[in-house]
C-alpha positions, 0 to 999 in steps of 0.5 A, spaced: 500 500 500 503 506 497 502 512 503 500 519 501 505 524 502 503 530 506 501 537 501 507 541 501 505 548 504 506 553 499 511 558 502 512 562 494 513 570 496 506 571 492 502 568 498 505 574 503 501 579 504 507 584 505 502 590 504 499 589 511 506 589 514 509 595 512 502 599 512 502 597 520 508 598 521 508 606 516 502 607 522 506 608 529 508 615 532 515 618 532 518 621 537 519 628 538 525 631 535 524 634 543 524 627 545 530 625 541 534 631 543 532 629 550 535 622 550 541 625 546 543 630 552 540 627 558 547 624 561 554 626 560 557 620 561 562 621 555 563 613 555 564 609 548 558 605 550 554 612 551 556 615 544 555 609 541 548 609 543 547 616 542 550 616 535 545 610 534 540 614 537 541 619 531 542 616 525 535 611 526 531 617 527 534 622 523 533 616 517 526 614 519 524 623 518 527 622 511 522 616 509 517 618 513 511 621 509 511 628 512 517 630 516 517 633 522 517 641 521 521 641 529 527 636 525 527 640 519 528 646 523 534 642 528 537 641 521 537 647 518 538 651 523 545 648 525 542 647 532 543 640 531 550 639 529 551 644 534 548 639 539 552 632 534 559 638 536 557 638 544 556 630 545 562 628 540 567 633 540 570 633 546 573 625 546 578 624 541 575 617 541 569 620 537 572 625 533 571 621 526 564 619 529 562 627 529 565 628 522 560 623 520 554 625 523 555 632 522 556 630 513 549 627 516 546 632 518 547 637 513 545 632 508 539 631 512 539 640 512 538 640 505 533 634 503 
């Protein structure tokens, strides 16, 4: 007696809904350019574990405000107005460790100024 093989579920990429997934995931609220600003200035604890998480901190929000559908007037204001390579000069620039991370953050922010 022969047995039946079991049905192969079908996993092919036409049967995802991604749609579903990036519109739910398009829907949650950012937080405020203020909020940022805040997480970014609250410790001055200048450790490389800090910088790292603030430097990470800033480039996730900063590229999130770039693809959202209406970016935030306070960021774009931030960015333009060089309050926030200010801000990037105050965290990064006073440890010779993170030197070359402000220089590329503020490459960042000024791209971020100008889009």
């Amino acid at each position: 007696m022969r047995g039946t093989a079991p049905a192969k579920e079908n996993l092919s990429s036409s049967n995802v809904d991604d749609s579903s997934t990036f519109s739910s995931a398009s829907k949650f609220s950012f937080p405020t350019p203020g909020d940022v600003v805040q997480l970014l200035t609250v410790s001055s604890n200048s450790s490389p574990m800090i910088l790292i998480v603030k430097k990470e901190l800033l480039i996730s929000y900063g590229y999130l405000q770039q693809i959202a559908e209406r970016r935030d007037m306070e960021w774009q204001q931030l960015a333009a107005g060089g309050r926030l390579e200010d801000l990037v000069n105050s965290i990064f620039g006073e440890e010779s460790y993170a030197l070359q991370d402000r220089d590329a953050l503020i490459g960042l922010v000024r791209v971020w100024a100008m889009s």
